[in-house]
C-alpha positions as CSV (number, residue, x, y, z in Angstrom):
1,X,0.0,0.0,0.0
2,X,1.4,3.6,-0.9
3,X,-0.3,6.6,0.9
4,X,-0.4,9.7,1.8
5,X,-2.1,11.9,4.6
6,X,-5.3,11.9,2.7
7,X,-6.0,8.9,0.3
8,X,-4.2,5.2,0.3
9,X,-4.1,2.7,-3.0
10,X,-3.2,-0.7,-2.3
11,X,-3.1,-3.9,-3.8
12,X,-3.6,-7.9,-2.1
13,X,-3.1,-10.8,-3.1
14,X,-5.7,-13.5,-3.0
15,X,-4.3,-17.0,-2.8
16,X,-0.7,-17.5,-1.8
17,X,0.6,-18.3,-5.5
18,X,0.1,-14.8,-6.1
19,X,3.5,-13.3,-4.3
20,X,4.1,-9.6,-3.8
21,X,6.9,-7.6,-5.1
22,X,9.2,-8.6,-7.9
23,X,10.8,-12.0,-8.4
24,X,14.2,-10.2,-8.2
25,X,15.7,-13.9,-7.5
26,X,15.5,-17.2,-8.8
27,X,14.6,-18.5,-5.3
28,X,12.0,-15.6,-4.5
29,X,13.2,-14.9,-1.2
30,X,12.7,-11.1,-0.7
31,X,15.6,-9.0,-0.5
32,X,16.0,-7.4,3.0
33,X,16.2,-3.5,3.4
34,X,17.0,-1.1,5.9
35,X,15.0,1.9,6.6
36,X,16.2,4.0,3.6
37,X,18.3,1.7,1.6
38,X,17.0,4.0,-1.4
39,X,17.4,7.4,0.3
40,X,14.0,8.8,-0.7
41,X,13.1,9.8,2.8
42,X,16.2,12.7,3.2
43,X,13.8,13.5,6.4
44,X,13.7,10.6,7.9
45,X,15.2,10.3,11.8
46,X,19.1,8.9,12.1
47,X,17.1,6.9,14.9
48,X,15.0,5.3,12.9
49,X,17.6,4.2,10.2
50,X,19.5,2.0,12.7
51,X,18.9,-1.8,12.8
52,X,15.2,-0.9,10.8
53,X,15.0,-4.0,8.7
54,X,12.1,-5.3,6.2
55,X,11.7,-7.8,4.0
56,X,9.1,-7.2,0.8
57,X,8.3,-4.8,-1.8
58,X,5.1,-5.3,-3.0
59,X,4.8,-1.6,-2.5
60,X,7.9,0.2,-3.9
61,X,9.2,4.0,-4.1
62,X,10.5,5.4,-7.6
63,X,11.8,8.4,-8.7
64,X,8.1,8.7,-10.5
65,X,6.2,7.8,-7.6
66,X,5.0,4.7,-6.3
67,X,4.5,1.0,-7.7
68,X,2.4,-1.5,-6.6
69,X,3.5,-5.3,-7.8
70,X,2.8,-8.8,-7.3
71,X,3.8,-12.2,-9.3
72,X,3.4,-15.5,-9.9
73,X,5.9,-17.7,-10.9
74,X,5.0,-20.9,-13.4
75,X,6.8,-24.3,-11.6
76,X,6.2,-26.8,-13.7
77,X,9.7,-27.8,-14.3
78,X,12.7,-28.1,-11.6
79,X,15.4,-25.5,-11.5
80,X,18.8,-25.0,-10.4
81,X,18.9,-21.8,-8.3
82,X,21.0,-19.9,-5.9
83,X,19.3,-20.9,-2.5
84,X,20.7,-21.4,1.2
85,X,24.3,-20.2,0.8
86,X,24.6,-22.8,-2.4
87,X,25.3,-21.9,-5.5
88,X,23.6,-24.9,-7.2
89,X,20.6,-26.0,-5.4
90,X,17.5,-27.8,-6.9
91,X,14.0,-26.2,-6.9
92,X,11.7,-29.5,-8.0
93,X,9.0,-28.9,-9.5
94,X,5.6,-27.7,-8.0
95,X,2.1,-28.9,-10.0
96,X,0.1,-26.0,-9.0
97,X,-1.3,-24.9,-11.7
98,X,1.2,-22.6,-12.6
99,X,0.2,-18.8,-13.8
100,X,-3.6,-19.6,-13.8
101,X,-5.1,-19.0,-10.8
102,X,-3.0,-15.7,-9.6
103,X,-5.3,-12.7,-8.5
104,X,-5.1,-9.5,-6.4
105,X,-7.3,-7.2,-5.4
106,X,-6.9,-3.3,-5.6
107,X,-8.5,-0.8,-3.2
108,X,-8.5,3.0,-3.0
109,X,-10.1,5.0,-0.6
110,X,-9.4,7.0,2.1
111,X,-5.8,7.1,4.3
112,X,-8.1,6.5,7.7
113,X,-10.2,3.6,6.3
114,X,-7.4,1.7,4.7
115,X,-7.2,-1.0,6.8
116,X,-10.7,-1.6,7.6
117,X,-10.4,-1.9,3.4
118,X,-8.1,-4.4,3.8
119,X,-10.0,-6.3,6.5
120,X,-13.7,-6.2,4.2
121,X,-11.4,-7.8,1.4
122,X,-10.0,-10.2,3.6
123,X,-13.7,-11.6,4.7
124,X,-15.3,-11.3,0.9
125,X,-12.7,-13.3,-0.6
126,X,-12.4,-16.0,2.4
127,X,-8.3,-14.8,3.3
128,X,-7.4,-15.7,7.2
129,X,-9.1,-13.4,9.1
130,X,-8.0,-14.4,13.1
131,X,-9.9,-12.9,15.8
132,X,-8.4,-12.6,19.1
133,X,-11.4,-11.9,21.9
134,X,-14.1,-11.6,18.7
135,X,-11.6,-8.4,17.6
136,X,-9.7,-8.2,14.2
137,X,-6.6,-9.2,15.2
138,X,-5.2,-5.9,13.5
139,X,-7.1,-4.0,15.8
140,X,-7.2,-6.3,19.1
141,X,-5.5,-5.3,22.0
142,X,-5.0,-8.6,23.2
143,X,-3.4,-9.3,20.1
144,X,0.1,-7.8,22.1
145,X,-0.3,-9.6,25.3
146,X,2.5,-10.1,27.3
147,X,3.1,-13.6,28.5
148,X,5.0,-16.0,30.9
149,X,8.0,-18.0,29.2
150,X,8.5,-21.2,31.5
151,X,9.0,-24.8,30.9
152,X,6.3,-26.1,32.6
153,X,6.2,-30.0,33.5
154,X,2.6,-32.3,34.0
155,X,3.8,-32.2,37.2
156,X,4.6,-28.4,38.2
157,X,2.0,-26.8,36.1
158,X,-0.1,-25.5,38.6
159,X,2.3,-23.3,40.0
160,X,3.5,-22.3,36.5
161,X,-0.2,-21.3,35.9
162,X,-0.2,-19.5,39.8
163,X,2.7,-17.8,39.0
164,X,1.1,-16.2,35.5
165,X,-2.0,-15.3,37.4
166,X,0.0,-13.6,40.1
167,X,2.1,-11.7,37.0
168,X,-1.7,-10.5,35.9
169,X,-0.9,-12.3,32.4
170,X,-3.3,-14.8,30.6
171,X,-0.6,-16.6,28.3
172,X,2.2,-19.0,29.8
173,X,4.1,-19.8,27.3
174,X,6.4,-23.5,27.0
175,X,9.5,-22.5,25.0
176,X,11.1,-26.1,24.1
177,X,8.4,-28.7,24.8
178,X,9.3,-31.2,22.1
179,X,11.8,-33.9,21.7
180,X,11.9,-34.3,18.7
181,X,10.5,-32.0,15.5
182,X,8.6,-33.5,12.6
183,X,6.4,-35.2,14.5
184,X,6.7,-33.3,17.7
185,X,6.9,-35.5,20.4
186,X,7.2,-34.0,23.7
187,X,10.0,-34.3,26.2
188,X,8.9,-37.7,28.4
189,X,10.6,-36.1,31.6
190,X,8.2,-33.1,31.0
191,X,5.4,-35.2,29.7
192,X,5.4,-38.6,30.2
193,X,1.5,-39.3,28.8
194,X,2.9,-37.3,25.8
195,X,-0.1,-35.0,23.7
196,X,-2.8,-36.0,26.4
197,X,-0.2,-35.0,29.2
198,X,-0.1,-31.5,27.6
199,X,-4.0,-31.4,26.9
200,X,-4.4,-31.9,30.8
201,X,-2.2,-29.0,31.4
202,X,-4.3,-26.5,29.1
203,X,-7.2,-27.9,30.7
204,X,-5.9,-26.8,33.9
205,X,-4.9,-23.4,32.7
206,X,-8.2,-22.7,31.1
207,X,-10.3,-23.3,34.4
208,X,-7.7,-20.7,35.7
209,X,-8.6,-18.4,32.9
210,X,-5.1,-19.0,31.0
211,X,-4.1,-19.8,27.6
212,X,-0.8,-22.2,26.8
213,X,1.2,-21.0,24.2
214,X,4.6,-23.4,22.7
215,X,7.7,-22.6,20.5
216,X,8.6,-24.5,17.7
217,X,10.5,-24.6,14.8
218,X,8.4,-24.4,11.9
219,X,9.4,-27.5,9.0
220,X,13.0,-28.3,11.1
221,X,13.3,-31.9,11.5
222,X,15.3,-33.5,14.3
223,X,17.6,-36.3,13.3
224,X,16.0,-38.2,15.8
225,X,12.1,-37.8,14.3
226,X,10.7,-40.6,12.5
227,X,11.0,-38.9,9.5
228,X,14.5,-39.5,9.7
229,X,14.6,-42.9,11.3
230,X,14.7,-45.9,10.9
231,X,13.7,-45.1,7.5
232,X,14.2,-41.9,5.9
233,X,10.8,-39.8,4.4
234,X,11.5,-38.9,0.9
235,X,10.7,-35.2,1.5
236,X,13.7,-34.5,3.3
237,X,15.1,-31.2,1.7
238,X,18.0,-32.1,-0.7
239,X,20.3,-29.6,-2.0
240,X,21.1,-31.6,-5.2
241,X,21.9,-35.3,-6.3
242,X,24.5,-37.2,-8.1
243,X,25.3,-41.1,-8.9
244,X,27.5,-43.3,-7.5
245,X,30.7,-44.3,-9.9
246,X,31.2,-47.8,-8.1
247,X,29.3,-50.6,-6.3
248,X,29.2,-50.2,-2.5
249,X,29.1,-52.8,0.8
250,X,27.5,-52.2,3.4
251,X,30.4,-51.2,5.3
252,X,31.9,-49.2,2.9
253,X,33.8,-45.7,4.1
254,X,35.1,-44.1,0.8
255,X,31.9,-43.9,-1.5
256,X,32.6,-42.9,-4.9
257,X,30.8,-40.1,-7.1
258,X,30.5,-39.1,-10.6
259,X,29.5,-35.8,-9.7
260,X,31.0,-33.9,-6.5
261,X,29.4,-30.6,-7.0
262,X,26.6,-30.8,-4.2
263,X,29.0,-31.8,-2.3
264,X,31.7,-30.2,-1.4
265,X,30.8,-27.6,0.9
266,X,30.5,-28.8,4.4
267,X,27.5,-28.6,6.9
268,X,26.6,-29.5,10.5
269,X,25.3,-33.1,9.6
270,X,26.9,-33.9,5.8
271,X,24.5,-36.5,5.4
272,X,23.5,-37.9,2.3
273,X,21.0,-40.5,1.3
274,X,21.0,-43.5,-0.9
275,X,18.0,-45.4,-0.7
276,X,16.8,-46.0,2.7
277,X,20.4,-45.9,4.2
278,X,21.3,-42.4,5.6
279,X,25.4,-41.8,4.9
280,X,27.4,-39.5,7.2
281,X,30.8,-38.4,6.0
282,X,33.9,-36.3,7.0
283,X,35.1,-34.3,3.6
284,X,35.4,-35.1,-0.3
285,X,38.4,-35.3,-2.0
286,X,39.8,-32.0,-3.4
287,X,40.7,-33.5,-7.1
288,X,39.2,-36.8,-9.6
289,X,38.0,-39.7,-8.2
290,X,35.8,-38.2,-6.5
291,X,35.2,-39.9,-3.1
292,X,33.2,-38.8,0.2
293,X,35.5,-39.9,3.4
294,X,35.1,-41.4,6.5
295,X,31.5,-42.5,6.0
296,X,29.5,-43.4,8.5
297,X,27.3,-46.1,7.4
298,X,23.8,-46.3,8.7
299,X,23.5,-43.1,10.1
300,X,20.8,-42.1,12.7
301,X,19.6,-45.7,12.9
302,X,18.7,-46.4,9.3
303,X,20.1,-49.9,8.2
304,X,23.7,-49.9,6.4
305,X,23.1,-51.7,2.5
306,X,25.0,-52.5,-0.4
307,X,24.5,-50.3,-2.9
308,X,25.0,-50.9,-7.1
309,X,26.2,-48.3,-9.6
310,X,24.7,-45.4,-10.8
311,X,22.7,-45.7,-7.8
312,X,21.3,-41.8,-6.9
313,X,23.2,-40.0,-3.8
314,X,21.0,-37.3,-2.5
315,X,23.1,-34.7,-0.6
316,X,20.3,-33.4,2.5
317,X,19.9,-29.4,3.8
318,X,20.7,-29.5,7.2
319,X,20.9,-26.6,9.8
320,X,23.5,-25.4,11.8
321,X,20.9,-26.5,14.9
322,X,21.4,-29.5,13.3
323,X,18.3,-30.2,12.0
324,X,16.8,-31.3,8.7
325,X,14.1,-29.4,6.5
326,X,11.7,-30.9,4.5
327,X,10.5,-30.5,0.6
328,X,7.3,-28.3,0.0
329,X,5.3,-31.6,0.2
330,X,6.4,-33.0,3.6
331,X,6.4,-29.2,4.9
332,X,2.6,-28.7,4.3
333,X,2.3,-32.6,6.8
334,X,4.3,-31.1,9.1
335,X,2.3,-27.7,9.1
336,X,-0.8,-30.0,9.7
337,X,1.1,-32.1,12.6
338,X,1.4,-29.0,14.3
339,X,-2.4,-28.1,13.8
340,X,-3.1,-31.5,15.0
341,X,-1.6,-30.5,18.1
342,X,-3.1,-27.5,18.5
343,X,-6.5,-29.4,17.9
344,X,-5.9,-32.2,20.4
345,X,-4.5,-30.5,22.9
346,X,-6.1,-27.1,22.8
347,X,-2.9,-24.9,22.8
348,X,-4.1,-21.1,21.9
349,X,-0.5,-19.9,21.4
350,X,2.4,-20.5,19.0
351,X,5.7,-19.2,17.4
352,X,6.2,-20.3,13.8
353,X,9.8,-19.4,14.8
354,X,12.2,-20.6,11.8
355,X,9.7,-20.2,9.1
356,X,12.8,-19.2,6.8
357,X,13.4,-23.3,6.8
358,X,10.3,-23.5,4.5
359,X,12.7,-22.1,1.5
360,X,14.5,-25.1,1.3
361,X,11.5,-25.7,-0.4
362,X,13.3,-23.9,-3.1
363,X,10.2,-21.5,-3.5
364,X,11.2,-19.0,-1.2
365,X,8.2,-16.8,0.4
366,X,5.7,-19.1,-2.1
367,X,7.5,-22.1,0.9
368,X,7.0,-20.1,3.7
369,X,3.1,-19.4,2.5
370,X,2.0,-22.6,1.7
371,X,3.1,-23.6,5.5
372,X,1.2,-21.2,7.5
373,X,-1.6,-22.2,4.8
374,X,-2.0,-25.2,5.4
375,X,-1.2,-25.4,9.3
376,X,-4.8,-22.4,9.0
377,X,-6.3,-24.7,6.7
378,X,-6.0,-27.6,8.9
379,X,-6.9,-26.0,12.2
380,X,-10.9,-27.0,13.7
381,X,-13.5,-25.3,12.8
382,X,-13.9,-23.7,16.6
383,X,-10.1,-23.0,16.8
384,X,-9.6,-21.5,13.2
385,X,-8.8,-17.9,13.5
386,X,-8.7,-17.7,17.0
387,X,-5.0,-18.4,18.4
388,X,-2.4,-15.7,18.8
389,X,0.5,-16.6,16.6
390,X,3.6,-15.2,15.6
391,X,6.5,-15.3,13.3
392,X,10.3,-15.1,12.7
393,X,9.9,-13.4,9.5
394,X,7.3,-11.3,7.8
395,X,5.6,-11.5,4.0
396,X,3.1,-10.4,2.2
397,X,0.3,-12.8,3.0
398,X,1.1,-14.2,5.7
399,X,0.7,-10.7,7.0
400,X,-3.1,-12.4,7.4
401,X,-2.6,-15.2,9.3
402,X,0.1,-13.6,11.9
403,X,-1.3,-12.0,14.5
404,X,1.9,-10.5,15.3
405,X,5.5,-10.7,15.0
406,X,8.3,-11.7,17.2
């Protein structure tokens, strides 16, 4: 939206194809600006150009003016993009219809009734639309409550909850409940009857007139989840795939390559997969044959195999937590594990902390859309559109679905 003290013009997108600003990269993750990276505001406080990041430009500043902007990107095929600190990294291919589909809606009017325009638009064309307290969560105050961070246990609840009610806060908030991520089981010395453990602890909380709130990390995956182990789930992110030049045993430490582009630079796992069997290893060779070194067969409890010729290595995107992320596919199951959760166990709080893990996706903010999609999406009917939720990272649509960010 551009504006000025008397009238605002504005556009929206409608689905979450439809991305705003320009595809200025291959991997359409937005570039990040400060303040007045352009110097069009000469006015503009020394204060406020310190450490004033954003992310987006669907609403851009020219020397003309103003321009308003949105895409969609056709992804049919793969690509090789720039994505994740690799040069080389492969975008597969996305069946969504491609360019058909895309829409926007643009509003004028006036400055003050701007974004009551934008909330009307969001309810005729069926966008998120949370209420917090029966309030627009744009204009709810209880959209910025404050809230208690502790790691509440089954069995100290009650005096976390006491200790929020004392503090005059309705949200206590768990910030590492889970032992693994993926499928987000909890801790078993925190909650040892697991989901219905936790349920039993909102329970409590709401009879005190408090909400429970947890952290996560959005489509991380621990290398402990059973999407890693015992056999790994073929949406784990991969960075890019080659062949192996030579039959391999099972207990095999030098693997040969034909290819060792995707896999050269190091990471906090370097883990690669060839069929079923998860591979860790310590370096490559600098120069022809190309070989991965010091394997370590059978990684995180998958089963060690033989392996023929020309078999395909997948190298895996891994995370400096060290974590694994998951394809576009297995991100939108995971987005739905976590509104399972919310669903069984009542929890009226969350961080989609890490949400920058959905562009391993390789479709950048298009990732990171179709996540908080479909986590919405899946969400009960009574629950939709009611639970305070925020975000490491902003963007255009999601700018609906977040209540807030953090």
């Amino acid at each position: 939206m551009v504006r000025d003290r008397q009238d605002a013009i504005g556009i929206q997108a409608l689905n979450v194809k439809t991305l705003g600003g320009y595809p200025l990269r291959e991997n359409d993750i937005e570039e990040e600006f400060s303040a007045d990276d352009i110097g069009w505001y000469p006015h503009l406080p020394e204060a406020l150009k310190k450490g004033q990041g954003f992310r987006g430009d669907t609403a851009r500043p020219t020397s003309f003016g103003s321009v308003l902007q949105a895409f969609t990107r056709d992804r049919s095929r793969s690509r090789v993009i720039s994505n994740w600190g690799h040069d080389r990294y492969i975008a597969p291919a996305y069946l969504d219809a491609g360019v058909m589909g895309r829409g926007i809606a643009l509003f004028a009017g006036p400055e003050s009734l701007a974004l009551k325009t934008i909330g009307a638009i969001e309810l005729s064309e069926g966008l998120p639309h949370p209420l917090i307290d029966g309030v627009w969560g744009k204009e709810a105050r209880g959209a910025t409550a404050s809230y208690l961070i502790m790691d509440f246990s089954e069995a100290n609840v009650d005096r976390a909850i006491e200790m929020t009610r004392r503090a005059g806060l309705k949200y206590l908030y768990h910030s590492s409940p889970f032992a693994t991520w993926g499928h987000f089981q909890l801790k078993p010395p925190l909650f040892p009857n697991g989901w219905t453990g936790f349920r039993i602890c909102v329970e409590k909380a709401r009879s005190a007139g408090i909400s429970i709130g947890f952290h996560t990390l959005s489509n991380f995956i621990t290398p402990t989840d059973p999407y890693v182990t015992p056999v790994p789930d073929a949406g784990l992110a991969v960075i890019g795939s080659t062949e192996l030049s030579g039959d391999i045993g099972s207990d095999t430490t030098e693997i040969s390559l034909s290819d060792p582009y995707f896999f050269s630079k190091g990471s906090a796992l370097n883990t690669v997969r060839i069929g079923e069997e998860l591979i860790r290893f310590s370096t490559l060779t600098t120069a022809a044959p190309w070989r991965l070194l010091q394997c370590q067969r059978g990684a995180w409890g998958t089963r060690a195999a033989a392996h023929s010729v020309e078999t395909t290595v997948d190298r895996l995107l891994d995370h400096p937590y060290k974590a694994f992320h998951a394809d576009a596919r297995l991100s939108i199951e995971i987005a739905r594990k976590i509104a399972d959760f919310c669903n069984r166990t009542g929890a009226r709080q969350l961080s989609f902390d890490g949400l920058e893990g959905n562009w391993a996706s390789g479709h950048g903010q298009y990732g990171r859309t179709l996540f908080t999609e479909a986590w919405e999406r899946a969400l009960d009917p009574e629950l939709r559109g009611t639970l305070i939720n925020d975000a490491s990272n902003p963007g255009h649509f999601n700018w609906h679905t977040n209540t807030r960010m953090n």
